[in-house]
C-alpha positions in Angstrom: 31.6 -33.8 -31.3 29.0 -34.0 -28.3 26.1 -31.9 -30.6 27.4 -34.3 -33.3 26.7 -37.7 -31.2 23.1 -36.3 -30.5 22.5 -35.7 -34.5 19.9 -38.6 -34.2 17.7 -37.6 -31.1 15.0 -35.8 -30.5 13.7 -34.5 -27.3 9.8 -34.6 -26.4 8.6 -32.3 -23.9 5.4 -32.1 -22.4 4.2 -35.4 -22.7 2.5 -36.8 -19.3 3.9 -39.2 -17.4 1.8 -42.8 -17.1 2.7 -45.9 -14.9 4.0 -48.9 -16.8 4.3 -46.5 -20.5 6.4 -47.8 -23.2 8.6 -44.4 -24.6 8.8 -46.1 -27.8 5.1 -46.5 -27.8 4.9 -42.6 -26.5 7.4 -41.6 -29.5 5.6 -43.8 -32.2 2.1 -42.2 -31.1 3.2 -38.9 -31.2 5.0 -39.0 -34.6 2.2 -40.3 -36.2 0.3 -37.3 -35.3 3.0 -35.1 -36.8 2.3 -37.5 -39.9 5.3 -39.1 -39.7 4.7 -43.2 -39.2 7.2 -44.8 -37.7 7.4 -48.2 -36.0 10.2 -49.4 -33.1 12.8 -50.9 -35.6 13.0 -46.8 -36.6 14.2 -46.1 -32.9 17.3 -46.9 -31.5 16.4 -46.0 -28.0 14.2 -43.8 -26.0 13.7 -43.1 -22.3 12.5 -40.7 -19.5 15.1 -37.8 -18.9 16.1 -37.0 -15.2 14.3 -34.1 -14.1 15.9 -31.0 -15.0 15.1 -29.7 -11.0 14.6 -32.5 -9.1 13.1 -31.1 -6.4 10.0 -29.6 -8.6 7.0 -32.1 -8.7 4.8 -30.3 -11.5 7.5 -31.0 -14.4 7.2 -34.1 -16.3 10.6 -34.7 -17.6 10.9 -34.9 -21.1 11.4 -38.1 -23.5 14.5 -38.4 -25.6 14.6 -40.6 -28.5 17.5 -41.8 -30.9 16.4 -43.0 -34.5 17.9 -45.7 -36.5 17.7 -42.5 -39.6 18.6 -38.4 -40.0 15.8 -38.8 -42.6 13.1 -40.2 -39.6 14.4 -37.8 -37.3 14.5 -35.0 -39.2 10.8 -35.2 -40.8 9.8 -35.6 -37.0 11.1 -32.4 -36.2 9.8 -30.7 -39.0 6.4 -31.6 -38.5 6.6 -30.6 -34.5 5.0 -27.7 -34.7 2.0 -29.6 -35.4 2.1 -31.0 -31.7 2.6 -27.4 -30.3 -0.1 -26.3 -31.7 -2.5 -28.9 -30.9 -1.1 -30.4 -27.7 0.9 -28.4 -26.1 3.7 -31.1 -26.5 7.0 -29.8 -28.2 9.4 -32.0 -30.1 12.9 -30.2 -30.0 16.6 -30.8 -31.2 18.8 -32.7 -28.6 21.7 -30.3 -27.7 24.8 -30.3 -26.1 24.9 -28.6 -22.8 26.5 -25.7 -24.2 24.3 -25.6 -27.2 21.5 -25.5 -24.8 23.1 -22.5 -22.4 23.2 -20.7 -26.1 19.6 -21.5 -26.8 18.6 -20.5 -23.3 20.2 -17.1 -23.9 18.8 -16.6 -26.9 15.8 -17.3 -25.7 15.6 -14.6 -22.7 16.8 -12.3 -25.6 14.0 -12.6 -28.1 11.6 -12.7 -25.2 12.7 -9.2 -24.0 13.5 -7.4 -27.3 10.0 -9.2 -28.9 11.6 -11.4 -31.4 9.0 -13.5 -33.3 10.8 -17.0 -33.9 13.6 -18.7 -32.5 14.2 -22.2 -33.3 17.3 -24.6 -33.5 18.6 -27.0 -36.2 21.7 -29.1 -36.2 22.5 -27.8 -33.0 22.5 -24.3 -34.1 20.0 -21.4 -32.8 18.5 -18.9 -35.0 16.6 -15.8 -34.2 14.3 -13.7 -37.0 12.9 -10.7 -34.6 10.0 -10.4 -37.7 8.8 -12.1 -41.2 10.4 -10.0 -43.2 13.8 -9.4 -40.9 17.2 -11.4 -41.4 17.9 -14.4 -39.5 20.7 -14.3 -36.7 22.3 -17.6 -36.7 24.0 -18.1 -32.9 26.2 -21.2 -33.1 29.6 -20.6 -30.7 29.6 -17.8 -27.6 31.3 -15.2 -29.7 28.3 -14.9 -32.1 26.4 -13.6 -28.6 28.9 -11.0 -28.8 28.7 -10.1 -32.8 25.0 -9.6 -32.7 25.0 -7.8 -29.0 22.7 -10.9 -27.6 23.4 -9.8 -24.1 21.5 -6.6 -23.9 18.2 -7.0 -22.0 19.0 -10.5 -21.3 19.2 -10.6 -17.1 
């Protein structure tokens, strides 16, 4: 139910921090250069995170967005990579904290056994260690287990 409640949100990281900004503005700029136009009726609501670690000055804590559509938020998300590429900025998925311990796993894991791609949709992480390799799909703690997820992870 909690992934399901954040179906409509995305999460931009990466994007700087300026006095007096408008996060709608932020989210409607940023879209657009994904190629997605969007106005502020097509968001819901969108603010500035807390920091992740507080205590850390250099991190610029991420946006978070709900749309008014799946459909908005969806072609968004598809067209993030775009952002990464050229910015640095990354638009990613909204998940639940235990979604996002998962992820995190997952992510240590293709880092130290050289996966190629990792990347999450509706709340789900999957892992492809190379183009012509099968896709793992991780999406409750037992799947860790299935695929043997914990070796090299620290």
């Amino acid at each position: 139910m909690e992934q399901y409640s954040r179906r409509d949100c995305l999460e931009f990281q990466g994007i700087a921090y300026k006095d007096g900004e408008s996060t709608d503005n932020l989210v409607i700029q940023y879209a657009k250069q994904t190629g997605i136009t969007i106005s502020e009726k097509d968001i819901s609501i969108s603010h500035r995170l807390a920091p992740v670690d507080p205590s850390s000055h250099n991190k610029v804590p991420n946006i978070i967005a709900k749309f008014t559509s799946c459909k908005i938020r969806d072609a968004i998300y598809k067209n993030g990579s775009v952002l990464h590429r050229q910015k640095k900025v990354y638009i990613n998925e909204s998940l639940s904290k235990q979604n996002k311990r998962l992820f995190s796993i997952c992510l240590q894991y293709k880092k130290a056994n050289r996966y190629k791609y990792i990347w999450t949709k509706n709340g789900k992480t999957f892992l492809k260690q190379g183009d012509e390799s099968d896709v793992i799909v991780i999406s409750k703690e037992r799947d860790l287990l299935q695929y043997n997820i914990t070796d090299g992870v620290e």
